[in-house]
TORDREN-583728 format. One record per atom (N, C-alpha, C): x, y, z. Coordinates in steps of 0.02 Angstrom, whole numbers, padded with zeros to 5 digits, always signed. Each point is the difference from the previous one (the first is absolute). Example, Ala and Ser with C-alpha at 12.3 -4.5 7.8 and 13.67 -1.06 7.14 Angstrom:
BEGIN
+00660-00284+00390-00045+00059+00000+00045+00060+00000-00018+00053-00036+00042+00059+00003-00039+00055+00037
This chain:
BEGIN
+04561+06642+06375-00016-00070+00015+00044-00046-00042+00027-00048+00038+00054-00047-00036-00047-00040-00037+00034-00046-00038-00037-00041-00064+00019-00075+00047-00038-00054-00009+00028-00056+00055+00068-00039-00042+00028-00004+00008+00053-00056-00016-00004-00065+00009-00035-00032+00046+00003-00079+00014-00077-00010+00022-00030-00056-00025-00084-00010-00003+00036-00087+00051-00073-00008+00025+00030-00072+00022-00087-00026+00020+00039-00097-00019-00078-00027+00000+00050-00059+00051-00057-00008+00050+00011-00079+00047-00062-00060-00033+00047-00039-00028-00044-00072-00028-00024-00058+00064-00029-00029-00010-00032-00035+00059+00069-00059-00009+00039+00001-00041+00039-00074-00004+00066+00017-00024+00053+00003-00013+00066-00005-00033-00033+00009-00087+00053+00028+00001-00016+00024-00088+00078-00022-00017-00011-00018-00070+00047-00033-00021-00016+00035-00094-00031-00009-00034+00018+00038-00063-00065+00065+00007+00026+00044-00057-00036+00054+00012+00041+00033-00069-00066+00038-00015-00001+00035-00079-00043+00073+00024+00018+00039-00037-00041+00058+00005-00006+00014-00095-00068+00036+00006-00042-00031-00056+00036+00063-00043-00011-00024-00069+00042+00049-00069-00039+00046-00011-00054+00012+00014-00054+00047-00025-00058+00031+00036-00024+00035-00011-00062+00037+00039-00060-00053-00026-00037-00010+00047-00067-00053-00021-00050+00033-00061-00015-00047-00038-00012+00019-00042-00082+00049+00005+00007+00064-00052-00055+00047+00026+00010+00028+00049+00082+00008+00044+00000+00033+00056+00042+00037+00007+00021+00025-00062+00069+00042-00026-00001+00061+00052-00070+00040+00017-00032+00052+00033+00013-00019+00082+00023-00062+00023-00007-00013+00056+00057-00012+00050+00038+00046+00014+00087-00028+00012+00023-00040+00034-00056-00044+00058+00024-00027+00029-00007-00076-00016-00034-00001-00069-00018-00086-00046+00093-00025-00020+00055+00056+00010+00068-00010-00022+00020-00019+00045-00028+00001+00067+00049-00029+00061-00051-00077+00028+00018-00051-00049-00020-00056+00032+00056-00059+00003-00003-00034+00036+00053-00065-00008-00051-00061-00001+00024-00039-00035-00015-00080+00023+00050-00043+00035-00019-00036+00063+00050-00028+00021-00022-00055+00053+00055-00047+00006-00031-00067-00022+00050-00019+00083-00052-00064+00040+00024-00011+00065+00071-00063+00004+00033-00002+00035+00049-00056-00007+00000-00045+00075-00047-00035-00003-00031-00052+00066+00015-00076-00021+00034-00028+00029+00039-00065-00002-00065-00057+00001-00059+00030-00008-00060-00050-00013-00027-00013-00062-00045-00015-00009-00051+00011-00076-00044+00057+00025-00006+00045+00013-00050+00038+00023+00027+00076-00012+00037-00004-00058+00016+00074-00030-00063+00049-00017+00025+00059-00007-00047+00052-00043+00049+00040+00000-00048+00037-00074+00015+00072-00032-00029+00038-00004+00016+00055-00006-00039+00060+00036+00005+00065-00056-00042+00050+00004+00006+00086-00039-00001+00032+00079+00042+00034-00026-00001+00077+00066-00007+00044-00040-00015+00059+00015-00015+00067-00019+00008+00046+00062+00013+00060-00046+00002+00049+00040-00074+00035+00045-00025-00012+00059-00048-00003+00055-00005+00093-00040+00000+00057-00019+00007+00062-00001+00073+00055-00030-00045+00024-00063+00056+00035-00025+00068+00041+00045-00038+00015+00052+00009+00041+00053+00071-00022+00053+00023-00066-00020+00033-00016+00048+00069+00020-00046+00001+00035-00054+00050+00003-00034+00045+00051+00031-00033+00057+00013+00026+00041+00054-00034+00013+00057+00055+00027+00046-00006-00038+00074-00034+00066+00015-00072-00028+00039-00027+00045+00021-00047-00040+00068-00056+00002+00004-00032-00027+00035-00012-00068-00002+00024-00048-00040-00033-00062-00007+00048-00038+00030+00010+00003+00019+00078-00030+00049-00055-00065+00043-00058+00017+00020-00037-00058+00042-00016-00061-00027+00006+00007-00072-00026-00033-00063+00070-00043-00020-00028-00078-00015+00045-00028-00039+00014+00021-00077+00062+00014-00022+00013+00030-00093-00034-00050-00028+00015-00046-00019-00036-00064-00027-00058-00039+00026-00049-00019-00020-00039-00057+00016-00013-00046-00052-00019-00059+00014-00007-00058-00053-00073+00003-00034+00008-00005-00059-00054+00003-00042-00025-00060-00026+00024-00066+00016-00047-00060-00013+00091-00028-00005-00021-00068+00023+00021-00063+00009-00015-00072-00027+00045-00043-00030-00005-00066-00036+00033-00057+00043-00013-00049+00011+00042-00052+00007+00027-00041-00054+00055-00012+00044+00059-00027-00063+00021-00056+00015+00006-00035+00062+00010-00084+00010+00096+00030+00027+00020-00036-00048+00083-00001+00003+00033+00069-00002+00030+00040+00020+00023+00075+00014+00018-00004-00066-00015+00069-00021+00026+00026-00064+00087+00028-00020+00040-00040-00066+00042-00008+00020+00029+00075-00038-00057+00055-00044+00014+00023-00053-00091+00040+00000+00027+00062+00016-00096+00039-00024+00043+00069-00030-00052+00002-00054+00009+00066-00051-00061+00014-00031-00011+00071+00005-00050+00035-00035+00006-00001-00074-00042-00001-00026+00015-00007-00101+00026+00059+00018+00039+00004-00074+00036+00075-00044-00058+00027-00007+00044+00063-00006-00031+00060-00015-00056-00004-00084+00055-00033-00018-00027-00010-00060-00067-00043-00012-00008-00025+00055-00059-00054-00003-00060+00026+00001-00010+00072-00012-00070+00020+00023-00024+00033-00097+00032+00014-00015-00005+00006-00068+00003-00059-00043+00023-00082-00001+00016-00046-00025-00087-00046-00015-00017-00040-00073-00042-00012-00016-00007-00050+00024-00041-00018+00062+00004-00089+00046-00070+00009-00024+00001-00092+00005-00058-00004-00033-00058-00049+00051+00014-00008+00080-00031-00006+00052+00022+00050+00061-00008+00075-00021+00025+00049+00060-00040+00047-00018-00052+00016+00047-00015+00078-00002+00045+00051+00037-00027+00050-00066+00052+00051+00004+00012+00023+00051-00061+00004+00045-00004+00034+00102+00028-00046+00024+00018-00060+00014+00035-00042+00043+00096+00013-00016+00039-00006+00040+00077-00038+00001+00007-00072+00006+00061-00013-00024+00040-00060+00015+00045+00014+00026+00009-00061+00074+00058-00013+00029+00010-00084-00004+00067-00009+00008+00022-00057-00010+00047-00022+00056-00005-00079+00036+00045-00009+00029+00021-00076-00009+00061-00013+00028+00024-00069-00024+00006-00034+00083-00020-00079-00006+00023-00020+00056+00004-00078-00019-00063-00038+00016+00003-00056-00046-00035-00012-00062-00020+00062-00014-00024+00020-00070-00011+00047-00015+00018+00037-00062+00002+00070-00026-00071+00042+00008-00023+00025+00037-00066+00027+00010-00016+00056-00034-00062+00001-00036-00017+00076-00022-00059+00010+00049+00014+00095+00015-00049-00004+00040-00030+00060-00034-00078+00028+00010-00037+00036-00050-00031+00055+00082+00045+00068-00012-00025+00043+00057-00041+00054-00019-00065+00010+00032-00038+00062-00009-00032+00030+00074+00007+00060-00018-00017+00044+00054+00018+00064-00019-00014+00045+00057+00033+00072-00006-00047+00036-00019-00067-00026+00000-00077+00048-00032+00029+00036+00022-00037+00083-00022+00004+00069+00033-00050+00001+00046+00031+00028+00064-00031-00007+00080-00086+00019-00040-00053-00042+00041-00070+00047-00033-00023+00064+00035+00023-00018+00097-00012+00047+00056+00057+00049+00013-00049+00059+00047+00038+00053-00012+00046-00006+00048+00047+00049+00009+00057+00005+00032-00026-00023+00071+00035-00038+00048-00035-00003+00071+00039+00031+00056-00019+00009+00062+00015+00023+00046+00003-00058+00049+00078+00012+00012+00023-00034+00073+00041-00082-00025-00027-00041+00033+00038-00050-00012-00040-00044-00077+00061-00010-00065-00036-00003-00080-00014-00074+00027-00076-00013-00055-00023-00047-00009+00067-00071-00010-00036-00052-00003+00032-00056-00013-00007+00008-00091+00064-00027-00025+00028-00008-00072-00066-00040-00049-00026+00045-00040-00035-00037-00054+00002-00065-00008-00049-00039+00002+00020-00063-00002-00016-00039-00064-00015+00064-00075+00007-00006-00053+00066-00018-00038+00073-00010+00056+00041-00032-00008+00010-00072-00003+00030-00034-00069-00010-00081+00004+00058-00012-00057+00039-00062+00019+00047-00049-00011-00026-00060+00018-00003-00037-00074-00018-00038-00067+00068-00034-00002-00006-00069-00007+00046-00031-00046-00015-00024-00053+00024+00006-00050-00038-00013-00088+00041-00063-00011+00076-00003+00008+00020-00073-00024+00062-00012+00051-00019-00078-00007+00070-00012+00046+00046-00078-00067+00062+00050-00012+00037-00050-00030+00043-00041+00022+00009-00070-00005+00040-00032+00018+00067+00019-00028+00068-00031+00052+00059+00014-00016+00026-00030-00057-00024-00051-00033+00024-00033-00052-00066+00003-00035+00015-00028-00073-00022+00026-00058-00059-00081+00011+00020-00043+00021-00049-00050+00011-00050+00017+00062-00075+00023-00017-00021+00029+00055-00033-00040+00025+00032-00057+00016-00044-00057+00045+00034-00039+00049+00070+00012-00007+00035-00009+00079-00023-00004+00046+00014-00069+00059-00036+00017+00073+00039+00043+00020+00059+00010+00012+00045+00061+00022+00019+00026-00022-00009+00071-00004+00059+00049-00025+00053+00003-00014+00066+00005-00018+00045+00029+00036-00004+00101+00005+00011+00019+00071-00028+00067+00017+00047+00034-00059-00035+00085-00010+00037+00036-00047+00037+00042+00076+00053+00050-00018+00053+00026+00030-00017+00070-00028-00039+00042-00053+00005+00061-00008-00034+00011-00073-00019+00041-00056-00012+00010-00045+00031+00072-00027-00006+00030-00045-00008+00055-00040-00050-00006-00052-00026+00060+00004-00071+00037-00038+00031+00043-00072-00026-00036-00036+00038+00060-00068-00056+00057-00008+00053+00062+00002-00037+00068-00008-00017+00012-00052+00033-00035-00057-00017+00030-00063-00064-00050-00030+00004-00061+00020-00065-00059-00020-00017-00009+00065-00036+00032+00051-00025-00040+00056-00039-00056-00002-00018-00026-00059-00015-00063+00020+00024-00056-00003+00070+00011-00002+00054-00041+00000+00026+00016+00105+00024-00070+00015+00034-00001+00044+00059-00049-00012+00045-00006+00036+00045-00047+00016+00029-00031+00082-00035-00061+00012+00034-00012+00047+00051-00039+00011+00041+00008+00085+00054-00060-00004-00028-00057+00054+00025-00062-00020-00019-00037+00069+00054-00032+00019-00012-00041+00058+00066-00033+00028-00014-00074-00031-00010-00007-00065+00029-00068-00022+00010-00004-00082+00039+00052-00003+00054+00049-00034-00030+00041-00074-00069-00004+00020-00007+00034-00076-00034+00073+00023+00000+00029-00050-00035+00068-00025-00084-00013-00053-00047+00014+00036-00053-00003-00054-00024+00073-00029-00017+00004-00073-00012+00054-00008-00081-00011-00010-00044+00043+00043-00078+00002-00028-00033+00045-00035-00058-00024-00016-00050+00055-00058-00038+00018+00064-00037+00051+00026-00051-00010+00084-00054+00023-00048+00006+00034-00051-00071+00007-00033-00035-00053-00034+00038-00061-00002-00008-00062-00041-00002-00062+00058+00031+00031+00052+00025-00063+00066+00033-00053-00022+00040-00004-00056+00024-00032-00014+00081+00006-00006+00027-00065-00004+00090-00006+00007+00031+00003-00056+00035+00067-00029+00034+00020-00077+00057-00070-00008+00041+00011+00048+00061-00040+00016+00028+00015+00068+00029-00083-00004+00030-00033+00072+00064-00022-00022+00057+00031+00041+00097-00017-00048+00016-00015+00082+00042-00056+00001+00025-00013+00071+00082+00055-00029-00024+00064+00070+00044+00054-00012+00075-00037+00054-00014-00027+00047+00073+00011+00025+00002-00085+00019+00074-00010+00028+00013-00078+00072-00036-00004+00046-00021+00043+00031-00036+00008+00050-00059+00046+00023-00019-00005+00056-00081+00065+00006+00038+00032-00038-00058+00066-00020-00015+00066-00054-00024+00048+00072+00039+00043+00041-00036+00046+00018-00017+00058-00008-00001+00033-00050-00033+00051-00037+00031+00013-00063-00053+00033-00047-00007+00009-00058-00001+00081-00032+00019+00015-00047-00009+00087-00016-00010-00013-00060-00060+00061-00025-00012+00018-00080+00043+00055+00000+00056-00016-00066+00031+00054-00035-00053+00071-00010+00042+00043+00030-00069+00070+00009-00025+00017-00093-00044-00004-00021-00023+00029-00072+00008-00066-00037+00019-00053+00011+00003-00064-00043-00066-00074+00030-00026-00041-00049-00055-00040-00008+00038-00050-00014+00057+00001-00005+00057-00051-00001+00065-00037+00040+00020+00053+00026+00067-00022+00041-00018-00009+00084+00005-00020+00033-00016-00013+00068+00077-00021+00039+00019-00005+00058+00050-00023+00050-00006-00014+00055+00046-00050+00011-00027-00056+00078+00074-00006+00004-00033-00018+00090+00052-00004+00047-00013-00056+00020+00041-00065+00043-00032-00034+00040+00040-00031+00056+00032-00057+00030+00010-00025+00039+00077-00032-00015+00007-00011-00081+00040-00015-00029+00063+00054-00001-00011+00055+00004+00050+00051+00025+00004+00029-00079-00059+00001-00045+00029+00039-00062-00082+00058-00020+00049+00037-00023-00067+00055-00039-00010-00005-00078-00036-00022-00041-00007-00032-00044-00073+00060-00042+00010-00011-00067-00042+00042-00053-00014-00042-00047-00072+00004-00002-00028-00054-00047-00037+00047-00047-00014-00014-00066-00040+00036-00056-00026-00032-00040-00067-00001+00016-00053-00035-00022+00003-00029-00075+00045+00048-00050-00008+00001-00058+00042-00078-00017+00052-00001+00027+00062-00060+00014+00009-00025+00073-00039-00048-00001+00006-00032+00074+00036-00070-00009+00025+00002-00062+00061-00071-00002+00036+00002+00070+00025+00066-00010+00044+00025+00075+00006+00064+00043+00022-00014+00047-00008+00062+00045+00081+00027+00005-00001+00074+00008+00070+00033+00020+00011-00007+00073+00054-00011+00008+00019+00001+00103+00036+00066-00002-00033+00041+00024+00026+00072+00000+00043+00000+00061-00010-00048+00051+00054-00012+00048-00031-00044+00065+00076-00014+00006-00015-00059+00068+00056+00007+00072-00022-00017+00027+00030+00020+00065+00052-00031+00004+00061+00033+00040+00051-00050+00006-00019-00063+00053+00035-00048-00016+00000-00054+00061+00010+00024+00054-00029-00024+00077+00030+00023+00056+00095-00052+00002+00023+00054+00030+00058-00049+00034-00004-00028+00032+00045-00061+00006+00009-00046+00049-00062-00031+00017-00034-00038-00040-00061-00017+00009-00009-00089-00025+00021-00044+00055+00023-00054-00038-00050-00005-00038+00008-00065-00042-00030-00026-00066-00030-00064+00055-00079-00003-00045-00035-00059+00040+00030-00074-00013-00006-00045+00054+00049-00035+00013-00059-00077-00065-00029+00014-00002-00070-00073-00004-00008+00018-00080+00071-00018-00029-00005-00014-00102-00024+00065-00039+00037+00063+00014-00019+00032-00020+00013-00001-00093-00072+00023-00020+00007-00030-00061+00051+00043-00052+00037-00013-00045+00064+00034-00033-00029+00079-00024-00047-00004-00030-00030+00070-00013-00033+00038+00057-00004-00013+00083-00039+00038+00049+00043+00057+00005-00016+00040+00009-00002+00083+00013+00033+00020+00061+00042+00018+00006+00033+00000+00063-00059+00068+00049-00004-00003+00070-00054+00023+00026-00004+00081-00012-00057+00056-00032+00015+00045-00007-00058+00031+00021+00008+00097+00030-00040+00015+00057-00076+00009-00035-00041-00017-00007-00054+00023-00010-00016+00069-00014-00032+00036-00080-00020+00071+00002-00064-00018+00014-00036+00054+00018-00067+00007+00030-00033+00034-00035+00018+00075-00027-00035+00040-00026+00023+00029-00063-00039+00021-00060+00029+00008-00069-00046+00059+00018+00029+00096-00043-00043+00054-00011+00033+00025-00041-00034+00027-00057+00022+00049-00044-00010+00085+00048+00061+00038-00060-00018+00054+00020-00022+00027-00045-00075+00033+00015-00022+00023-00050+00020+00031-00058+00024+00059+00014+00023+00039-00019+00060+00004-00095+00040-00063+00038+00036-00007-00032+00012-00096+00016-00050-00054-00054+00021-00052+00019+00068-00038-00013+00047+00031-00019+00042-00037-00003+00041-00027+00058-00025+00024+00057+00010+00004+00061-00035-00051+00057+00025-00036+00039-00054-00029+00043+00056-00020+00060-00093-00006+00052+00056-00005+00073-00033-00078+00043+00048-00028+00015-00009-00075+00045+00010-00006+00049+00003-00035+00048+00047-00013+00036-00024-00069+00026+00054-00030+00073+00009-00069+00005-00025-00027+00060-00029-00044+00004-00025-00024+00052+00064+00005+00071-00043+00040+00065+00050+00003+00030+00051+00063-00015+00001+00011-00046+00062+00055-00029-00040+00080+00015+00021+00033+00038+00018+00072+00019+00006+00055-00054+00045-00034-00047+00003+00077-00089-00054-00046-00045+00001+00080-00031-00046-00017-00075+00060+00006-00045-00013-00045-00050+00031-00006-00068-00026+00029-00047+00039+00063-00049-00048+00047-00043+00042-00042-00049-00041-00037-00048+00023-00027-00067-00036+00035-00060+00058+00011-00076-00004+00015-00050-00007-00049-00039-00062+00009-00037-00021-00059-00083+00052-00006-00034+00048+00066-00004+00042-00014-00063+00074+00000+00040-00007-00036+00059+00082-00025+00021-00037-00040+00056-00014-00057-00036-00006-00064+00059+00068-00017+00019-00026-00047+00053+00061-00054+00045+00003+00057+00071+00025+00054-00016-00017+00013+00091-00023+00058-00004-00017+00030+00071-00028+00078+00009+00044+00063-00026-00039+00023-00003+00037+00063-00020-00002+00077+00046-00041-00009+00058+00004+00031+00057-00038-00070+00047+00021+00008+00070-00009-00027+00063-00011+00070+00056-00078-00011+00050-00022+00043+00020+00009-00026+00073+00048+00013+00034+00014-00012+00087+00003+00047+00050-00074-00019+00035-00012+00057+00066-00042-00044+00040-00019-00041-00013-00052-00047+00035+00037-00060+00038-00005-00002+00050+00046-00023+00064-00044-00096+00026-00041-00010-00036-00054-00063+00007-00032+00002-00065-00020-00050-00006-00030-00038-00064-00035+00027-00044-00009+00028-00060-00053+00040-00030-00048-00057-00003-00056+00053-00003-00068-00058-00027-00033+00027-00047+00002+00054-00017-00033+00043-00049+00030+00058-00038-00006+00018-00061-00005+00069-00046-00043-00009-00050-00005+00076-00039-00028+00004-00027+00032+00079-00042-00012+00030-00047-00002+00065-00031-00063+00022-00009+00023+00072-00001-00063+00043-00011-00006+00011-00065-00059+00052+00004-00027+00018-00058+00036+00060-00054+00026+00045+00048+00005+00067-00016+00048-00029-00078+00046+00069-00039+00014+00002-00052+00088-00011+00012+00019-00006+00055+00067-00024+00043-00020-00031+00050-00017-00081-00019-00035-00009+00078+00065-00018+00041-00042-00006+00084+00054-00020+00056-00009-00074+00004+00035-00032+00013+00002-00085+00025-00014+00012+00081-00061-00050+00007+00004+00006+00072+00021-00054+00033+00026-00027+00059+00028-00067+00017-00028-00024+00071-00015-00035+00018-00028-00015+00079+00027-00072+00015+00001+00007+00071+00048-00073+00014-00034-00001+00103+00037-00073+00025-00003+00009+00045+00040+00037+00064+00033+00060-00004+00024+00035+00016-00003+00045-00003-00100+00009-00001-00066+00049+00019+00045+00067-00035+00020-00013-00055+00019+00063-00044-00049+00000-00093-00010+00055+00006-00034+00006-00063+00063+00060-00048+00023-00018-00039+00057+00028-00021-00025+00003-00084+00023+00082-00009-00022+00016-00084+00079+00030-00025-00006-00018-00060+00063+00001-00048-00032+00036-00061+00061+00059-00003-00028+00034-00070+00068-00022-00051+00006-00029-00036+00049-00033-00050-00002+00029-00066-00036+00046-00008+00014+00046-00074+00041+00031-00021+00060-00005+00063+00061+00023-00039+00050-00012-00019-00014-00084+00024+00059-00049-00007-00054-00057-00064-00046+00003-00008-00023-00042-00075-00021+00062-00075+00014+00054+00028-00012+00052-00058+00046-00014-00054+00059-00002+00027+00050+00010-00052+00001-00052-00060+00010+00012-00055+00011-00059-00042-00085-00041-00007-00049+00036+00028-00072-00045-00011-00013+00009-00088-00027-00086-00027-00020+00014-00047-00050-00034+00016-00077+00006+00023-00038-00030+00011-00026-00066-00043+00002-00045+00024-00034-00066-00057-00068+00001-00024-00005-00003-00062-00075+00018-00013-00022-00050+00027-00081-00004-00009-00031-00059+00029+00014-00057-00028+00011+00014-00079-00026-00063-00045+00068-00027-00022+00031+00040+00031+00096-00045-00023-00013-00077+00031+00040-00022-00032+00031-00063+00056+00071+00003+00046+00016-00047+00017+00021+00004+00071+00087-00031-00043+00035+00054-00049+00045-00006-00006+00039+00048-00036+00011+00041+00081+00026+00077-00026+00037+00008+00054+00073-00048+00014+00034+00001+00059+00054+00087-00009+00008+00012+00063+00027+00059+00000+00072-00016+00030+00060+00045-00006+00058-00043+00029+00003+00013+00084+00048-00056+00036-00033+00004+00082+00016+00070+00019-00027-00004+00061+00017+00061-00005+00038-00012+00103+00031+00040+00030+00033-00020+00068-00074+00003+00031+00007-00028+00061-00063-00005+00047-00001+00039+00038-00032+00068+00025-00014+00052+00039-00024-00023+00047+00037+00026+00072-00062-00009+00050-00019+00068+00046-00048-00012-00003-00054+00072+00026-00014-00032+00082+00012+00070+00028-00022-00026+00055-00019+00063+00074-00022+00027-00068-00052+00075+00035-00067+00005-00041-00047-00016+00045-00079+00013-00009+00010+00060-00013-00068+00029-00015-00016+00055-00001-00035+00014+00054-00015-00056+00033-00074+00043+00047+00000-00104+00038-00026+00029+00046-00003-00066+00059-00083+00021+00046-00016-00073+00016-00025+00006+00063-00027-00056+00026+00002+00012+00060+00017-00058+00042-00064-00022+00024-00039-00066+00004-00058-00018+00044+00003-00041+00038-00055-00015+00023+00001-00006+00072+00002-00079+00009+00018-00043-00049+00010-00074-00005+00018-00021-00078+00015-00066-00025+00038+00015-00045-00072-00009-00060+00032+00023-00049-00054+00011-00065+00022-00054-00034-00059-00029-00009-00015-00055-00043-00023+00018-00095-00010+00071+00003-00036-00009-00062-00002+00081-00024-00007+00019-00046-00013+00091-00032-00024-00020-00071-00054+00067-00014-00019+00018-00034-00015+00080-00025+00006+00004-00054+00020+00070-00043-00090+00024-00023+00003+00053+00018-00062+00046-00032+00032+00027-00085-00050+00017-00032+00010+00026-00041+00001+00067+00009+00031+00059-00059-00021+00042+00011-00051+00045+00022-00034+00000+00074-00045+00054+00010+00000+00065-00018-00072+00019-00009-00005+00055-00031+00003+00036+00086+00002+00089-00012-00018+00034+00055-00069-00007+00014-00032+00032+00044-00061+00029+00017-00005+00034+00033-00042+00050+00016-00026+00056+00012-00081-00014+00049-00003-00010+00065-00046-00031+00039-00067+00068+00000-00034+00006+00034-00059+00042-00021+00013+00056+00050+00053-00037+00059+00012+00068+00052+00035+00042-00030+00039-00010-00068+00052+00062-00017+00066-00071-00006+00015-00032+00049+00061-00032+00033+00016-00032-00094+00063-00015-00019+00039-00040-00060+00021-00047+00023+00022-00075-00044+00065-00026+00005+00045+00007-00055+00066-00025+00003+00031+00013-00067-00011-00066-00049+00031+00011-00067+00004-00068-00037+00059-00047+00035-00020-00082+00000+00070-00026+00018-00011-00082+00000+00040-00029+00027-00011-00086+00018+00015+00016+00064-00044-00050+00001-00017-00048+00080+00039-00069+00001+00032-00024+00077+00014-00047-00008-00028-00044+00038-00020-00035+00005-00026-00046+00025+00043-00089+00061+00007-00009+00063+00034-00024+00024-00027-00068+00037+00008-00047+00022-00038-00059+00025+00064-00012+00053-00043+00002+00068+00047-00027+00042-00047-00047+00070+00005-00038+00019-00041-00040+00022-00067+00005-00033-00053+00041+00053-00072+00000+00005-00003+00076-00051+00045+00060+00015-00002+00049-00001+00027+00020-00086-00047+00017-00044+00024+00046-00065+00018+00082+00021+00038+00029-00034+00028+00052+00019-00014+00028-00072-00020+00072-00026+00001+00027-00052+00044+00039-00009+00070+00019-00032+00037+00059+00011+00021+00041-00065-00028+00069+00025+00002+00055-00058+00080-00008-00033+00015-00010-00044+00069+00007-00031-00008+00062-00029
């Protein structure tokens, strides 16, 4: 009997962000299928958003046997959210061990950003009380519930009639109760969520901020991208100033605005979208540009330009992300319904001296030529274009009660219209 490779859930609406959770629910270490949940959040051009938990409907659908009649996923409770969520993430791993001082230990946190940084407080996942059933399974416990505990405004003055909306956040693994978000009216806030309160607010760039990264193992260094066309590293310790680890070239041939442009304006440059560390080894991170097709793999210690460029994607990326494993893969998705993974460990091995966490951000390395890669390791194609992916953590195997196994591995996780796609990597 084969093991399944691809799980799939149909959402009642367009899905637009989506996280799959860091950890087994808490008290459910014994339960394998508390590791396969996502949160994921609707993208409806109204006020009439929601967010959602799926879970896995039966251990059973892991390998393919009879349950084929059965949806893999079903939804385990639902929130409304007003304005589509622009940014949802499950706390770190680390958050279930961390001393909060309004969280019971049985509940999670998820968080999403839209026109305000949301914490949300998830519990469920009792152990079933009834016995195994016959024929078509009951409807989903409805001891499942999503809670919102705080909603923070985008600026540090929390009495604004308007917002300005946030564009994305990062969750620090090592202090989860630190976040950082970016918004589009140019700053970065960093918060306390166990305190609900605003540490600091630095106007990070010229223009929107659309996403933000915590340096992997650091409570200090963070990096933003935004609209302004630069990737920039800020450290909490010295926020006199920020490093521009790099900026996009100008487009060509792009006249200059005609209506007084002022002597210091910026000549027009492409927008980055997305900032990610690679785990593994952060000295490393991957972007890319609004509109723009390659990812840019940049090095901490040789700013100003890339140091590999990743071209196979034939239409716009909209998404990556890296995995977990101990060499992770970069995964890339775009509208040219390709989901494309990159294993790059053998072109950033050489010469790695990993940055500790607690260095600062001035340990330039000499340039080095710009590589371009432009063989995945592994492809696949869906059935409209992907808006969005998300990375499982390492799953453990299991061993089902018929005898049947799966192996250890990551899951990837895919958003393409209505339709999430799960795929065994």
């Amino acid at each position: 009997m084969n093991q399944t490779t691809m799980l799939q859930y149909e959402a009642p609406w367009p899905v637009h962000s989506l996280d799959w959770c860091k950890s087994s629910a808490p008290g459910q270490q014994q339960r394998p299928r508390s590791a396969f949940r996502l949160g994921v959040a609707s993208f409806l051009e109204n006020y009439q958003n929601q967010i959602a938990i799926v879970g896995l409907q039966d251990e059973r659908v892991l390998v393919e046997d009879d349950f084929t009649d059965y949806p893999d996923f079903v939804k385990l409770c639902e929130a409304y959210h007003g304005y589509p969520a622009t940014g949802l993430q499950w706390q770190p791993a680390s958050a279930q061990n961390h001393a909060w001082s309004q969280k019971s230990s049985a509940t999670e946190l998820l968080a999403t950003t839209g026109d305000a940084l949301r914490i949300w407080e998830y519990s469920g996942d009792a152990p079933p009380s009834g016995s195994s059933y016959v024929g078509r399974p009951p409807p989903v416990s409805s001891g499942h519930s999503l809670t919102m505990k705080t909603a923070l405004l985008g600026s540090k003055v929390q009495s604004q009639a308007t917002n300005p909306p946030l564009t994305n956040f990062s969750w620090n693994e090592k202090s989860p109760n630190l976040i950082v978000t970016a918004s589009i009216d140019t700053t970065c806030t960093v918060w306390n969520i166990d305190t609900s309160s605003a540490m600091t607010q630095l106007i990070a760039h010229d223009r929107e901020v659309y996403d933000v990264a915590w340096h992997p193992g650091s409570t200090d260094i963070f990096v933003s991208v935004g609209a302004d066309g630069s990737l920039r590293a800020f450290d909490l310790r010295s926020l006199e100033h920020s490093t521009i680890l790099y900026e996009t070239p100008a487009p060509k041939n792009v006249p200059l605005p005609s209506a007084n442009p002022s002597a210091s304006a910026r000549p027009p440059t492409s927008p980055l979208l997305r900032i990610a560390f690679n785990p593994s080894d952060p000295n490393y991170m991957s972007t890319f540009h609004m509109d723009g097709s390659d990812i840019q793999i940049l090095d901490m210690r040789s700013p100003g330009q890339p140091v590999m460029e990743l071209r196979a994607h034939h239409a716009p990326i909209n998404a990556m992300g890296w995995g977990s494993a101990d060499s992770p893969l970069l995964a890339t998705a775009g509208d040219d319904c390709q989901v494309l993974l990159w294993d790059l460990a053998a072109y950033t091995q050489a010469g790695a001296s990993p940055r500790s966490a607690g260095s600062r951000l001035n340990s330039p390395r000499p340039d080095a030529k710009k590589r371009i890669v432009t063989d995945p390791v592994m492809a696949y194609t869906a059935s409209s274009q992907v808006t969005n992916l998300a990375w499982s953590p390492q799953i453990p195997g299991l061993t089902m009660n018929s005898g049947y196994s799966t192996a250890t591995g990551e899951w990837l996780a895919i958003a393409s219209g209505k339709t999430i796609k799960a795929l065994k990597i």
